[in-house]
TORKOL-4160 file (C-alpha; in steps of 0.2 Angstrom, whole numbers, padded with zeros to 4 digits, m for minus):
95
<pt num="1" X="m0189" Y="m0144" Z="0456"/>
<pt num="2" X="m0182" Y="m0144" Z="0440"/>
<pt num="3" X="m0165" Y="m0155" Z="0445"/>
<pt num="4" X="m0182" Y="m0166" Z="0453"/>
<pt num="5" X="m0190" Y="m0167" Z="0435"/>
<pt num="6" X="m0174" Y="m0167" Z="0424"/>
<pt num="7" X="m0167" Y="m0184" Z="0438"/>
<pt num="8" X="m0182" Y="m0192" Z="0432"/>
<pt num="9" X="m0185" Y="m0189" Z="0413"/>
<pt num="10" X="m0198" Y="m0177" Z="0416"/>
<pt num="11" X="m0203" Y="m0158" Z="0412"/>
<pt num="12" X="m0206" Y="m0146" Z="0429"/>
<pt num="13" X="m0220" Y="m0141" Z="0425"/>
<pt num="14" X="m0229" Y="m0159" Z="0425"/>
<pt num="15" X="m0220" Y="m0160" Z="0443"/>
<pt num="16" X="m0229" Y="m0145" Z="0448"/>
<pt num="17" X="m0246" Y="m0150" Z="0442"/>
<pt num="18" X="m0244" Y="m0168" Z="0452"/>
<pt num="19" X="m0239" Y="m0158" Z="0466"/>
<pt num="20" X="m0256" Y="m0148" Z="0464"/>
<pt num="21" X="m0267" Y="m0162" Z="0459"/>
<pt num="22" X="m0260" Y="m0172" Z="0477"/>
<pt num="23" X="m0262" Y="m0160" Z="0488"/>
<pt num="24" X="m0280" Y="m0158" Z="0480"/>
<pt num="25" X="m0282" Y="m0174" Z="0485"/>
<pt num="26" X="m0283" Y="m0179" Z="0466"/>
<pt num="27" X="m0268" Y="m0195" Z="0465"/>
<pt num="28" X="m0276" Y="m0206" Z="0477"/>
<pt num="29" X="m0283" Y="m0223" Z="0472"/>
<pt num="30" X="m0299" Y="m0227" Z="0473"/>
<pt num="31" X="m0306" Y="m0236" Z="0488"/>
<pt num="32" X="m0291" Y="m0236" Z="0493"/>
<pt num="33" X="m0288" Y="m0233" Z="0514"/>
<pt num="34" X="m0279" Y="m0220" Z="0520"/>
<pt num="35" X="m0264" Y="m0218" Z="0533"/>
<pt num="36" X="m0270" Y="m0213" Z="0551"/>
<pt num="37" X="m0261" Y="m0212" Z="0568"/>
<pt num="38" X="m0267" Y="m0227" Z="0580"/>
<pt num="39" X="m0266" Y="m0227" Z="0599"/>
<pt num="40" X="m0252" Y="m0235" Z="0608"/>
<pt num="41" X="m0253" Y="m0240" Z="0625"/>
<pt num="42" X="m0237" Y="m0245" Z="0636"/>
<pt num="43" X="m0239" Y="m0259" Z="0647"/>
<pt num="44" X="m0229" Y="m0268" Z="0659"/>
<pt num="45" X="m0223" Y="m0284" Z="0658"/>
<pt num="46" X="m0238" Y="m0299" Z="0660"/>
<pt num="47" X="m0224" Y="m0312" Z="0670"/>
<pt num="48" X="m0208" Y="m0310" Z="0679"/>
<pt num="49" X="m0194" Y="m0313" Z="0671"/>
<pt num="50" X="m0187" Y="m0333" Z="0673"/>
<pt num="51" X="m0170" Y="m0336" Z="0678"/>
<pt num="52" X="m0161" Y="m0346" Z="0664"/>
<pt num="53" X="m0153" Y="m0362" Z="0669"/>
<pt num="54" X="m0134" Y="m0363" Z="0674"/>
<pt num="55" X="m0124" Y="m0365" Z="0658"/>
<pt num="56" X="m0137" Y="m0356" Z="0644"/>
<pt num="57" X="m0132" Y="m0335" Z="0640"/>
<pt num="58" X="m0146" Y="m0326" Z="0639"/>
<pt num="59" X="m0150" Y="m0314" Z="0623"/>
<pt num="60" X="m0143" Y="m0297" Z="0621"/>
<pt num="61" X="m0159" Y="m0292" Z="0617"/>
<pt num="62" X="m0175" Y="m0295" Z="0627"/>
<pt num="63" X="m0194" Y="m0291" Z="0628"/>
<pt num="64" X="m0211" Y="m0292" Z="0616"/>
<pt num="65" X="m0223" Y="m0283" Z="0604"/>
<pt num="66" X="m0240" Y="m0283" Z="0605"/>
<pt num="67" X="m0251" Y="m0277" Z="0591"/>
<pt num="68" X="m0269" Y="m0276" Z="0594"/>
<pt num="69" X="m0280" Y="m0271" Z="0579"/>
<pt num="70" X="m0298" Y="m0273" Z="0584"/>
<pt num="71" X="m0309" Y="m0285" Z="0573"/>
<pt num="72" X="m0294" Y="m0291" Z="0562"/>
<pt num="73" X="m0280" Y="m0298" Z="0573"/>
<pt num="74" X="m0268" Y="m0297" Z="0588"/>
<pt num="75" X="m0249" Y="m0300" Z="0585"/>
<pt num="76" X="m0237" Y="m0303" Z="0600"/>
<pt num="77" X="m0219" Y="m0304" Z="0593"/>
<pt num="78" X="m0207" Y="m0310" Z="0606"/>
<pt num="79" X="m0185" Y="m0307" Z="0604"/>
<pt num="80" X="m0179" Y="m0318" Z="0592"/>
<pt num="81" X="m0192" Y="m0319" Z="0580"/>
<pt num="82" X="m0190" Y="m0319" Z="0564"/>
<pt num="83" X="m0188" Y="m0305" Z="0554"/>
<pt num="84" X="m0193" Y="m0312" Z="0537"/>
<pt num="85" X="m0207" Y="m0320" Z="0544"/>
<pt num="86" X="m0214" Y="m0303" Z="0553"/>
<pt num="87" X="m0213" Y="m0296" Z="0538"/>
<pt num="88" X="m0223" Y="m0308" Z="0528"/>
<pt num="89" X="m0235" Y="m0306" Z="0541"/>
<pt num="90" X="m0237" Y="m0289" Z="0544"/>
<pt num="91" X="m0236" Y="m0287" Z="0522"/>
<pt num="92" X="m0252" Y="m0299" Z="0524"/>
<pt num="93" X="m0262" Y="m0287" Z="0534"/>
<pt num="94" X="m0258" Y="m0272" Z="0523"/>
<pt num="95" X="m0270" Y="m0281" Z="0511"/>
């Protein structure tokens, strides 16, 4: 604990007492919401996969996510999405 403190400019003993006052309960912020685990469900593919045209490779990489979050929003995110937009998007809903 004290290599902890020392890495970070502060004394052990305020380490400790933050320690205490978290698991208390005491650090977190107002109104603030609270992690929480979500139920997943595995489905099966909704369509058969399509052959692709003579000529055109098909991805390394294929399949869908599906997020479902009653009374805020669903979001599908298909293979080769992308990734800086998904994280926009997912940062939005965090708020």
């Amino acid at each position: 604990m004290a290599l902890v403190a020392r890495a970070h400019g502060v004394n052990a003993n305020q380490v400790f007492k933050w320690r205490r006052a978290f698991e208390r309960g005491e650090l977190a912020e107002p109104g603030a919401v609270s992690a929480a685990l979500l139920p997943v469900r595995v489905s099966s593919p909704c369509e058969a996969a399509k052959p692709e045209p003579a000529g055109q490779q098909q991805p390394a990489f294929s399949g869908a996510i599906h997020i479902e979050l009653p009374g805020l929003a669903t979001i599908s995110v298909e293979s080769g999405a992308d990734a800086t937009m998904l994280h926009l998007i997912l940062e939005s809903l965090r708020k």
